[in-house]
N, C-alpha and C positions, 0 to 999 in steps of 0.2 A: 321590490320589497315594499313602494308602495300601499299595494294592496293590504291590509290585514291579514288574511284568512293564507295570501302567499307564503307573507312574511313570517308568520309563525310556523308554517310548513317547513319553510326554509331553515327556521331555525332551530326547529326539533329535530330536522335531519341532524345539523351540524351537530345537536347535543350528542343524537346517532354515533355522530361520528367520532367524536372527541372520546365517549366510551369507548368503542370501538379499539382508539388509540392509546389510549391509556390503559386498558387491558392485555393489546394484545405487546405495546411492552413492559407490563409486569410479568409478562408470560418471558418476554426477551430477555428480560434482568437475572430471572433465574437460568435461562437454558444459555446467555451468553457466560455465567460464571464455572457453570459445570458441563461443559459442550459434551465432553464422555460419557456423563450418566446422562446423559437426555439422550443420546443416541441408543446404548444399552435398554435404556426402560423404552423407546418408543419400540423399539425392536421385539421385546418383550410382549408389549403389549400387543403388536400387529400379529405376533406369530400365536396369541392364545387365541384371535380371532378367527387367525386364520384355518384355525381345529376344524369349523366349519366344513373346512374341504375334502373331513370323511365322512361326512352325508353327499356327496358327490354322486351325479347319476346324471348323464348325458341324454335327457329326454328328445328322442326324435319323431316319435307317434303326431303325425298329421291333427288328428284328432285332439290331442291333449296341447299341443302349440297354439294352432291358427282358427279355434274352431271358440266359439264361446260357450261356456261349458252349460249353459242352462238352455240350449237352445232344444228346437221341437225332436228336429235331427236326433240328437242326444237322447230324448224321450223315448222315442221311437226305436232306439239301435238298443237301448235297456231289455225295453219289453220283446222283442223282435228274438233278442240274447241266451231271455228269458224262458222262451216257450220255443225256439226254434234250434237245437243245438248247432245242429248239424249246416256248414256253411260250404260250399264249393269251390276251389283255386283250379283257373283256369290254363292252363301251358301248353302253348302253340309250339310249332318248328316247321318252321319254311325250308325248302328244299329249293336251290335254284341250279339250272342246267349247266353243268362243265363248259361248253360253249354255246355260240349261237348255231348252230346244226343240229344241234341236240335240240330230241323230240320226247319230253319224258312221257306224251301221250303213247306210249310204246308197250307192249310187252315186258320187254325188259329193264326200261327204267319201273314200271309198276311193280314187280316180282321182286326191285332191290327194296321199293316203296315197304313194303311187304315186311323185306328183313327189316327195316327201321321199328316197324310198327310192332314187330313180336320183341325187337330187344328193347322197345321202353316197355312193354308189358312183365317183361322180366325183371323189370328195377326192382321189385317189390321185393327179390329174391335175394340169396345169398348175404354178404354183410349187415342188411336191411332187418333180419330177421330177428334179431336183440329188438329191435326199432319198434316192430309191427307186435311185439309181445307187452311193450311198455306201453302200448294203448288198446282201447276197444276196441275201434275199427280203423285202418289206415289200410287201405287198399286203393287200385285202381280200378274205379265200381264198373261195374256192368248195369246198372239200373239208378243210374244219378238223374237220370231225365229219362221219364217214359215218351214214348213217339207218341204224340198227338195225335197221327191218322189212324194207327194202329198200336192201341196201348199195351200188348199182348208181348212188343219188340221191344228191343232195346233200342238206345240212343245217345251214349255216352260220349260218342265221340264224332268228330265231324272232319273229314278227307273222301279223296278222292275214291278211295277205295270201299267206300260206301257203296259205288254201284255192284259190288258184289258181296255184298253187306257182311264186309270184315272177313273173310270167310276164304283163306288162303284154297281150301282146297276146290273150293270155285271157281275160284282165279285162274289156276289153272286147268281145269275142266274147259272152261273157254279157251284158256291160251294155246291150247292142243286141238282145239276144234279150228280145222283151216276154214270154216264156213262162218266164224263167229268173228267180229270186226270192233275192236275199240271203237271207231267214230260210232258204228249201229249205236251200242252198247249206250255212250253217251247221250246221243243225240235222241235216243230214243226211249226214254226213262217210262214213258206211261205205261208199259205192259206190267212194270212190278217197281213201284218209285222207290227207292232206297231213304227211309228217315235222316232227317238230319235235324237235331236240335238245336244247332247254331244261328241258323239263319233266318236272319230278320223278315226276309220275304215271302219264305215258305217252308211247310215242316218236310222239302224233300230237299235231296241235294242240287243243290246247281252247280254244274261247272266252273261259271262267272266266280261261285264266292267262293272255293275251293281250289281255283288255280287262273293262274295269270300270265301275262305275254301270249294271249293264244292266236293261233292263225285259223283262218275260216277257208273251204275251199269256194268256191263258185255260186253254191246255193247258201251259202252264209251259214253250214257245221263247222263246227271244231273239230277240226285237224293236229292239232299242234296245240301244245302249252311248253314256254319256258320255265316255268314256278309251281311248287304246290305246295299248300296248307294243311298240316294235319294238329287238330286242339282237341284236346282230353282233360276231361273234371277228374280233378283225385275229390274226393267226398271223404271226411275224417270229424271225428266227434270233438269238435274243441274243445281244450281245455284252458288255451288264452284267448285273448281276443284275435280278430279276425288279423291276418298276414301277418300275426307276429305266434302262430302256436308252432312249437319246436319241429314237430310230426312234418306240416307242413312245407315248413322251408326246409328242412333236410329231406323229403323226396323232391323238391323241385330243385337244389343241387345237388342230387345226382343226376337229375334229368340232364341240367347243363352238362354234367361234369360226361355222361353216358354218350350224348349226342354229340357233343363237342373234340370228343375222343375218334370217333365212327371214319370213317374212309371210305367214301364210294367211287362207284364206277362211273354213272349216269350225273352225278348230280356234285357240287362244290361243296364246300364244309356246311353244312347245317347249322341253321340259326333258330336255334332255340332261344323262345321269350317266353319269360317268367317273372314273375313280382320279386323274387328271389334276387334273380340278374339284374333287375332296375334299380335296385334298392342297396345291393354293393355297389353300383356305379356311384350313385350319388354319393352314398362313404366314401369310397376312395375321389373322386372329386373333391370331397368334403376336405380330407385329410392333405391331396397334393395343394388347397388353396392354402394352406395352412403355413403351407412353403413358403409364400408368397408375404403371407402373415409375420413370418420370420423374418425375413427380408425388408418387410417394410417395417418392423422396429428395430432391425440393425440401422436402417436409413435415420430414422429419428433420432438412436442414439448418439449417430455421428453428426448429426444435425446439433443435436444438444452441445454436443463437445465441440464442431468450430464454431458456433455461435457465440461464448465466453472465453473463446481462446483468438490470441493475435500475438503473433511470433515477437510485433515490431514493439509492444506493447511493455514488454519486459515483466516487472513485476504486478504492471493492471492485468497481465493475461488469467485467465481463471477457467482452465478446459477443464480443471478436474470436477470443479465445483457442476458444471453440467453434466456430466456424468453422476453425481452426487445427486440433480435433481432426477436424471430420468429413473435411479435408484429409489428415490424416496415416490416418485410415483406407482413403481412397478410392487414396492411394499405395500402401498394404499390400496394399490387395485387389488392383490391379494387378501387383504385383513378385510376389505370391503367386498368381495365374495364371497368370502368367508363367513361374515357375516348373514351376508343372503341366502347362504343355502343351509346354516344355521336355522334360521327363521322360515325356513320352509319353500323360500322360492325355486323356482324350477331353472334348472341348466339346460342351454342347448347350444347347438352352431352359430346362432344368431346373438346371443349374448357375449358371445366372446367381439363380436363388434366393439362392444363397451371397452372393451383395454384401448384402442387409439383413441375414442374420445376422450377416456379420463388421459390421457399423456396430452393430449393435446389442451387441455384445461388447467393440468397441473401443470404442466410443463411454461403455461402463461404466467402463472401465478410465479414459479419458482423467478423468472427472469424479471420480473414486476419487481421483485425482492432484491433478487440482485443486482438491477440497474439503478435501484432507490439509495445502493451503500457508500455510491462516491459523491453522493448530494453533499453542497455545502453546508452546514448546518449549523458550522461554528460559523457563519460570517458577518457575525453580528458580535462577535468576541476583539477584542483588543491586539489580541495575538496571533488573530487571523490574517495570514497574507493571500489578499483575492489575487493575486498572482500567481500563485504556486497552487495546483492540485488540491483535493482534499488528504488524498493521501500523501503528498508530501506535508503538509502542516500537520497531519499526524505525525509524522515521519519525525519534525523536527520538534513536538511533544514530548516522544522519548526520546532523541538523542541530547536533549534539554535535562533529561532526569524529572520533569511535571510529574507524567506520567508513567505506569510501565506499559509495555504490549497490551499487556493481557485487559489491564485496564482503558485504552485506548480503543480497542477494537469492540471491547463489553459498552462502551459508550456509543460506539458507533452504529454498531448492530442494533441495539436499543434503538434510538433515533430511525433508522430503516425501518425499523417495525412499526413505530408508531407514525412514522409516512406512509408506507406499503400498508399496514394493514388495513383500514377502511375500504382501499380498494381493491383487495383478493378477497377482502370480507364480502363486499358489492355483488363480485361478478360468481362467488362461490355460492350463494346466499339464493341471488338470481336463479343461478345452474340447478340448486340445489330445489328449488320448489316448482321450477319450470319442469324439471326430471317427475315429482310427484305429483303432479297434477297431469304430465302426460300418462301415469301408470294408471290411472279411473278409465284408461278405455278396456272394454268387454276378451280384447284378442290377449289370450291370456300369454303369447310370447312376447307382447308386444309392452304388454302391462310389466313382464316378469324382467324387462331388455330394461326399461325407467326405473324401475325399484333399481337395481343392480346398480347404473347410473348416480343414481341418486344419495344410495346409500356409500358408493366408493369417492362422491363428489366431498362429502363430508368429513371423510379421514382423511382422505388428503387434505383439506382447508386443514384439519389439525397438527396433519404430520409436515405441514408446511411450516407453522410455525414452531415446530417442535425439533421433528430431523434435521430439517433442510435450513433450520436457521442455525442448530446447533454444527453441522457441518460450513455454513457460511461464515461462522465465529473461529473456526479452525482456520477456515480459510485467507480470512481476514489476518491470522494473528502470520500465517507466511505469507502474504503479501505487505506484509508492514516491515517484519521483520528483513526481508528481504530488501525495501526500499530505504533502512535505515541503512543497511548498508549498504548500499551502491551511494546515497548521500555521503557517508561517511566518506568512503574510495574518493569522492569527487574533492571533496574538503579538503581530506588529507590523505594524500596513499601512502605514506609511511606508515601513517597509525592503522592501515586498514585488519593490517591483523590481530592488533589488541582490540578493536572494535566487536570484531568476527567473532571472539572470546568471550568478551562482556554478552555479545548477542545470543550466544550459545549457552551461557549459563540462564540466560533468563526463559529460552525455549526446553529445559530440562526442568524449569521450575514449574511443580502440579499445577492442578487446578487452584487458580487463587481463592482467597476465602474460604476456604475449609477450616472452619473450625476460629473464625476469625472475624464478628459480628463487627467489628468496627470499622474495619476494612470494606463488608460491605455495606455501611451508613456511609462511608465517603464515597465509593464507587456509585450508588443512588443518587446520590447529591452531585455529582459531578455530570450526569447523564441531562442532557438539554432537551427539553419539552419543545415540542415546535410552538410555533411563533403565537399558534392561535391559545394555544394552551394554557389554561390557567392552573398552573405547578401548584397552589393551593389549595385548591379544590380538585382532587381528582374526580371524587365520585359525581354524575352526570347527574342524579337529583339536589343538590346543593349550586346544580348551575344558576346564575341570575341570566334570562334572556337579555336582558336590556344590557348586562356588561357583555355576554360575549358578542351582541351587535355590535356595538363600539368596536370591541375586540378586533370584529372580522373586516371594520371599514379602514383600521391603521393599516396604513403602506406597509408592507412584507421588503425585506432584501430581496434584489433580483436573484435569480438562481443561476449561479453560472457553470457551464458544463464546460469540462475541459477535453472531452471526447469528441476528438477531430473526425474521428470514423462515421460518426453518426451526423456528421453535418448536412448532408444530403435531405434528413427524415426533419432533423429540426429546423433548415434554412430555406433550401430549396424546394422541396418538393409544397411546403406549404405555400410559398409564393407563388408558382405559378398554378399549383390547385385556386386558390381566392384570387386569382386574377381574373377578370370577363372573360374571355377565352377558356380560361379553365373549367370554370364555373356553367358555362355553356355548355361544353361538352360533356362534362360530367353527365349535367343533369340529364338533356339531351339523348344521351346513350341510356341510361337507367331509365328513362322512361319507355323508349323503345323497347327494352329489355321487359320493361314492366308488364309491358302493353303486349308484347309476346307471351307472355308469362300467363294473362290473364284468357287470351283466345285456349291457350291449352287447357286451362284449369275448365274452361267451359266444355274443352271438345274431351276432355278426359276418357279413358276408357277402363272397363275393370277385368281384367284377362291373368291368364297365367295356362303356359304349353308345357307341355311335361318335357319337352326338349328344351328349357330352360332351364331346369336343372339335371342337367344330364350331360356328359362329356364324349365325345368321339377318340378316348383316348381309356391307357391304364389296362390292367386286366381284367376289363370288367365291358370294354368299352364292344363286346360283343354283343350286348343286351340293346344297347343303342342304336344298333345296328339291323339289328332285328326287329326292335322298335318302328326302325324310319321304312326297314324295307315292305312291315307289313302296313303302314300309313302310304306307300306309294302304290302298293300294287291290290292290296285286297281288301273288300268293304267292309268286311267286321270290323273296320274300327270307326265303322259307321251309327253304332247302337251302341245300347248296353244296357245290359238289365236290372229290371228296376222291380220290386215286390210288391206284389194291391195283399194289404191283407185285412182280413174281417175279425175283429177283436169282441167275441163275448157276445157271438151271432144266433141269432136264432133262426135256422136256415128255410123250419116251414112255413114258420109264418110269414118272414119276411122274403119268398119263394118269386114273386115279380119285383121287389126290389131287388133281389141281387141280379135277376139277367139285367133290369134295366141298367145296376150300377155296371156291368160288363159290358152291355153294349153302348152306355153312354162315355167310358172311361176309355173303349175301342176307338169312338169318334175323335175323340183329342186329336188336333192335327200334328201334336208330334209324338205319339204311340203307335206303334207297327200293331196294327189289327191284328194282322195275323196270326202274332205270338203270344194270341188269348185263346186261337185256336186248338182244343183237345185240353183244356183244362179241367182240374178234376173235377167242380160242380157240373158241367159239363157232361161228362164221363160218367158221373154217378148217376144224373138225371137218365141219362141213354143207358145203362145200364138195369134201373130201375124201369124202362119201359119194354127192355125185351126181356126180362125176367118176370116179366108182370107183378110186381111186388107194391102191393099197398100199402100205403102210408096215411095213418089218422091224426097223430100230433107228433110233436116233436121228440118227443122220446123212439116213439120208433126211427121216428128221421134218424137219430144218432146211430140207434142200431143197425139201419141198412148201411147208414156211411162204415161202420164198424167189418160189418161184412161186405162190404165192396172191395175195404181196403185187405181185405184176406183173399180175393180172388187173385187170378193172375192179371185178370185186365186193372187191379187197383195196388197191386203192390207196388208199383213206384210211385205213386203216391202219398206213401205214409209218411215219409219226412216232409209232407206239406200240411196235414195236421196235427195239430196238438190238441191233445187230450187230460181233463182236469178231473177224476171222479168219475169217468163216464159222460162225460160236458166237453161239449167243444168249447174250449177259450179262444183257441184262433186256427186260422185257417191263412193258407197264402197262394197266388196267382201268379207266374212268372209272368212278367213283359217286357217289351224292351223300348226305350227311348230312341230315337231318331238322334245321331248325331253329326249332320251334315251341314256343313256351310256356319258352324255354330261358334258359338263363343261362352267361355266358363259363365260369363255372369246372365246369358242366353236361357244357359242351363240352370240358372239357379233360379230363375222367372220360370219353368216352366215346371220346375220343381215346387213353386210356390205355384204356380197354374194352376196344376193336377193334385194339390192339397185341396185345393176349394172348392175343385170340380165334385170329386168322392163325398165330401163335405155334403153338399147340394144332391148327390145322389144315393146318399148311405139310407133316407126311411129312416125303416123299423131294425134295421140292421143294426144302428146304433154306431159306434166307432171304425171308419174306415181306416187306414193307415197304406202310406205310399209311400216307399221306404225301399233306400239302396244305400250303400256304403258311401258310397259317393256324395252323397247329401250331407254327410258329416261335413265334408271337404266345401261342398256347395254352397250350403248354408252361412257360411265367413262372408262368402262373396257378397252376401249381399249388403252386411253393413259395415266393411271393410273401407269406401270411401265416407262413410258417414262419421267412421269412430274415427277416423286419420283426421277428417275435418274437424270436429269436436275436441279431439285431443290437444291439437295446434290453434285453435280459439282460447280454451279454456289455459293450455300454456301461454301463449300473448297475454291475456288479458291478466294473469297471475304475473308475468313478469311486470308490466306496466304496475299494477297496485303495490309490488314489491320496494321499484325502484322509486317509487312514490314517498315512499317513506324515507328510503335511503338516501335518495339524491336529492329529497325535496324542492323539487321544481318538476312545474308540472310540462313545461316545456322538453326538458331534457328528458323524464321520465315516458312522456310519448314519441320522442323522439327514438328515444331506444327500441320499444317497443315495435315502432313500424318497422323499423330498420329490423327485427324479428320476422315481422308479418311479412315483409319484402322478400328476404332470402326461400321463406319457408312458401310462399308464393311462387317465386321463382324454381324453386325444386321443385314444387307439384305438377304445375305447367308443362317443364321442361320433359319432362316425362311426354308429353306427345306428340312433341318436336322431335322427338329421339324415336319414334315410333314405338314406346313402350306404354306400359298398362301399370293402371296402380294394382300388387299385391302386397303378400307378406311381406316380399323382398323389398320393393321402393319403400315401403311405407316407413322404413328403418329408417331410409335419409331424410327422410321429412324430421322424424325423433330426431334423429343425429344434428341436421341445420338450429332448430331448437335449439340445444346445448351451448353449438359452436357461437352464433350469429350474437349471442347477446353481450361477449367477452369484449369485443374493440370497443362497440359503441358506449358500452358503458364505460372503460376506461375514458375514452375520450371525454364523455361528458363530465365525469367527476373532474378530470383535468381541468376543464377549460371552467368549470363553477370555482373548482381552488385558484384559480389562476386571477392575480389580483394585479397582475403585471400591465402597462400602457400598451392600449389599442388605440 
């Protein structure tokens, strides 16, 4: 103190604090005299917030969670929504062999192939037909993708039985001909290629990407296949957004429900995959962790409860009052979501995270409070005996006749308050703004997870001192009474039962001071200020610094604890912590720990596998399964398709800019060429040279593209332009991305790549656009480690200027702070030691470290600043 510029730091906090103390027990003066109506009105109060929870709505949309709502992504999927209605849902079903003998390269295994294939074409039928009336179009199209080599065919779907292009009565036409030969058949596709629109490598079928486990005989044909693949686009006119419009996930559950049902001869249960079946696993995942959820706040509660309970303790036992506090938090966290989705924020799976931290926040506070009520605080009184308990010198208060219970314990509770409150004020205050400054990052669950925090951080600080003090005043007034009488028993056990009497009328006696202003002028005046406190001036602008310096430098009473339990935290464990030894290893290990911590934060990675959130259990866990089998055996899960589209083009002028933008956007080295192949400018060009058809500006350009798309070589193309007036506004390219050997955040660099590349080759074309759903999802990835980092900077740095003010020393206030930036270090890190990836998921515990990491140190440090006791 020294310093000037310190020293008045230091002692503006203290003014801090002494406000602090002085309010939060005027607050105690009222709720210790009426402990029933403070519980009533807090209750009251929490539950009109809590109304909140009928704007309730469990948002699980990828897109609306983890995605930043202003991104390009965003822009693009508007417009895309906009002029393109019609969107395609893909659903697979693999088929694997009854045994290993089984050859479903077979006649017979293809023939059952066969019946699979006509009873999903049938779904459409029966029950479905209320379904298919309640919309425009919901069918299983025949014309969702025209074949590229030959536009004239279809191509809607992709299996094996393409080499006899869908076409049962084919099938059998060969399977009756003894001269005609499966292996030929396969091995020999160039006489009449069967289209395939699936595959990344070529627009015909291949073997390889339609069936797996296969055996080769001598000259290297396929002979044998254990597995096959058969995927079909349902095509439907949306009327929500994409994998959430009704149409769609009620035919792809019945596809599960259809296939799943099925019984064959050649082949094991069918594993149908669908968006449908991945998307209930994860709910019910969602729902069984929830279990677990339960589980772990039954654990806390019982936690709460032996932590203020001790059998040997007698009348100090207090189990109930812990129950009281995990009560008054589980009301906080309610009134304080309540709140939040009042005011508009979004609910999801990940916000409910936020109920253990707020328990574990309040739950500190609540015991901070109740470890503060057996301080000695008369021991600076006459008729204090530093020998005896606090609670027995109450004890023997009222059996003196001084005082009654009720005033006894309203004294005490007061006193607790204004000890305890400055520092749940500190660490709430802390929590409280370190919560709102993590909610400015862009990840709108992430932002929506800190609000929620931060708003339930606050009712609790109030219902702490309101509930949980007015239940600590109940509490107080049976453990007093109770200890007047076991004193009494020990005194005299004759008298014990006229004691028991006297004690009993005065526990039927109301709330005191109702209606008795006199009573509460003495109960005020009897309540003791702590030591620093000047009783004369309460209010903190009538402070003089220069008396309460004085003030702070007078010797304090030692504080003596009479809680033998706790010896270990207050005796031992500090000794040999501040011993050399201790002290060495301490540090020693946390720097090692540090110094790990910091290699990860360097080698970090940014990933996320969709078998991360997904369960090999439940009834659901067939999806999962189907999932992994078509990730081990078949390459479609090698791509995926991505849309080039041309916004507001003028297709004659700009006639060498678009092949260049197609043949430079082919070049990409992670775009499959080939799946640019038989596209419709393409198609229209080749179609305009063997119809000989002259083209002088662009109005006619529209019109031959107008009547292309009326031929039969262009009608499956029409769901690929849109048309405004007679004007093209957009146009679109199917292609597909390479996704081999790759990684999410891979893909989100290549996805920003092929932005700049189109960019660079758009001309006179004017707006390109390179757009897949997935780029919603993609697009997070990329500033996902940036906002996490920026979040937990700007949280440190807001906690340090907080505690700045509050603890006024600049030592202890960075002190905290690192020991912040430490933990929150250490959880980043730690992540690649684990061989995990920063996502949506870790980036929770990094928020959550935040919250937790600032509770101890700053307790400690206000401690050890109040602490005026010899070192």
């Amino acid at each position: 103190q020294s310093n000037m510029d310190g020293g008045r730091l230091f002692l503006a906090s203290k003014a801090v604090e002494r406000w602090i103390g002085v309010g939060t027990g005027k607050v105690a003066v009222v709720v210790s005299r009426k402990p029933w109506r403070t519980v009533a009105l807090s209750v009251f109060v929490c539950a009109l917030l809590s109304l909140g929870w009928l704007r309730f709505y469990d948002e699980q949309r990828v897109e609306k969670l983890y995605t930043p709502q202003h991104t390009r992504a965003f822009r693009d999927r508007r417009w895309v929504e906009d002029n393109f209605d019609d969107q395609d849902s893909e659903v697979t079903v693999m088929l694997n062999r009854e045994n290993d003998d089984t050859n479903l390269l077979s006649w017979g295994a293809l023939e059952e192939a066969f019946d699979i294939y006509d009873r999903v074409r049938r779904i459409r039928d029966g029950d479905d037909a209320s379904m298919v009336t309640n919309c425009a179009e919901v069918y299983w199209t025949d014309v969702a993708y025209p074949a590229r080599q030959a536009p004239h065919q279809t191509c809607q779907k992709s299996g094996v039985l393409a080499y006899w292009h869908w076409d049962r009565d084919a099938f059998l036409k060969d399977m009756n001909n003894d001269n005609t030969s499966i292996v030929d058949i396969i091995n020999q596709p160039e006489k009449n290629p069967p289209p395939d629109c699936c595959n990344p490598n070529t627009r015909h079928v291949r073997i390889a990407d339609v069936a797996a486990k296969l055996s080769y005989d001598d000259e290297g044909r396929v002979v044998g296949a254990g597995a096959l693949k058969f995927s079909f686009y349902l095509a439907t006119d949306l009327r929500q957004k994409y994998r959430f419009d009704p149409d769609i996930i009620a035919l792809e559950k019945r596809f599960d429900k259809t296939l799943r049902r099925a019984r064959f001869r050649y082949f094991q249960n069918a594993k149908p995959l669908t968006t449908f079946g991945l998307d209930k696993n994860y709910d019910w995942s969602s729902e069984y962790d929830r279990t677990f959820i339960l589980f772990a706040i039954v654990i806390i509660v019982a936690y709460a409860y032996l932590a203020l309970w001790n059998s040997r303790l007698g009348e100090k036992s207090r189990a109930s009052l812990g129950l009281g506090a995990v009560l008054c938090v589980a009301v906080s966290t309610a009134a304080g979501f309540g709140l939040g989705l009042a005011t508009g924020l979004t609910f999801s799976p990940s916000t409910s995270v936020c109920v253990f931290l707020i328990l574990g926040i309040g739950l500190d506070d609540s015991f901070v409070i109740a470890g503060a009520v057996d301080e000695p605080f008369d021991a600076d009184q006459e008729w204090y005996d530093p020998s005896r308990s606090a609670l027995a010198n109450d004890a023997r208060r009222v059996i003196e006749a001084v005082e009654s219970v009720e005033e006894v314990s309203a004294r005490r509770v007061v006193n607790t308050l204004r000890s305890s409150g400055p520092s749940i004020a500190v660490t709430s205050v802390t929590d409280f703004v370190a919560f709102l400054a993590g909610s400015i990052t862009r990840i709108p669950d992430i932002a929506a997870f800190c609000r929620f925090c931060a708003i339930s951080v606050m009712i609790d600080f109030a219902m702490q001192l309101t509930f949980f003090v007015a239940l600590l005043t109940l509490d107080q007034r049976r453990r007093l009474r109770k200890k007047v009488t076991t004193m009494m028993k020990q005194k005299n056990g004759d008298e014990a039962a006229e004691i028991e009497d006297d004690v009993a009328k005065q526990k039927t006696t109301p709330d005191i001071h109702d209606g008795d202003a006199k009573k509460d002028v003495e109960l005020v005046a009897k309540v003791k200020p702590p030591a620093c406190d000047d009783s004369k001036n309460a209010d903190v602008e009538d402070v003089d610094l220069r008396e309460l310096e004085e003030e702070l430098k007078k010797d304090d009473h030692p504080v003596v604890y009479d809680d033998k339990d706790h010896a270990f935290w207050r005796v031992h464990y500090p000794k040999y912590l501040l011993s050399v030894p201790g002290k060495l290893f301490v540090l020693s290990v946390s720097a090692v720990v540090l110094a790990l911590a910091v290699v990860g934060c360097v080698r970090f990675d940014v990933d996320m596998e969709n078998d991360w959130a997904q369960v090999d259990a439940g009834p659901y866990k067939y999806a999962v399964r189907a999932w992994q089998f078509n990730e081990d055996h078949f390459s479609d899960a090698e791509s995926f398709w991505v849309g080039l589209y041309t916004k507001h083009p003028d297709y004659f002028a700009g006639k060498e800019d678009m092949e260049r933008l197609i043949d430079g956007y082919g070049d990409l080295g992670f775009v499959y060429k080939q799946s640019l192949e038989g596209n419709w400018y393409d198609q229209h060009q080749r179609w305009l040279s063997e119809t000989n058809t002259a083209v002088r500006n662009s109005e006619e350009w529209t019109d031959s593209l107008r009547t292309f798309l009326s031929t039969t070589s262009g009608e499956g193309f029409r769901d690929k332009i849109s048309f405004e007036n007679n004007v093209v506004v957009g146009a679109e390219i199917d292609t597909r991305f390479k996704v081999v050997d790759t990684t999410i955040l891979t893909h989100a660099r290549r996805m920003r790549s092929a932005r700049r590349e189109v960019r660079k080759l758009a001309g006179s074309l004017g707006t390109v656009i390179v757009y897949a759903d997935t780029f919603v999802w993609l697009e997070s990835f990329l500033v996902i480690a940036r906002e996490t980092a920026y979040s937990m900077f700007i949280a440190v740095s807001t906690v340090l200027v907080v505690l700045l003010l509050l603890l006024g020393d600049v030592a202890a206030a960075f002190l905290v702070a690192l020991c912040v930036a430490d933990v929150c270090i250490c959880v980043f890190g730690c992540l690649y030691w684990y061989n995990d990836a920063i996502n949506f998921i870790t980036a929770f515990f990094i928020v959550i470290a935040v919250g937790l990491s600032a509770d101890a140190p700053a307790h400690l440090c206000r401690a050890f600043l109040d602490s005026r006791a010899e070192t």
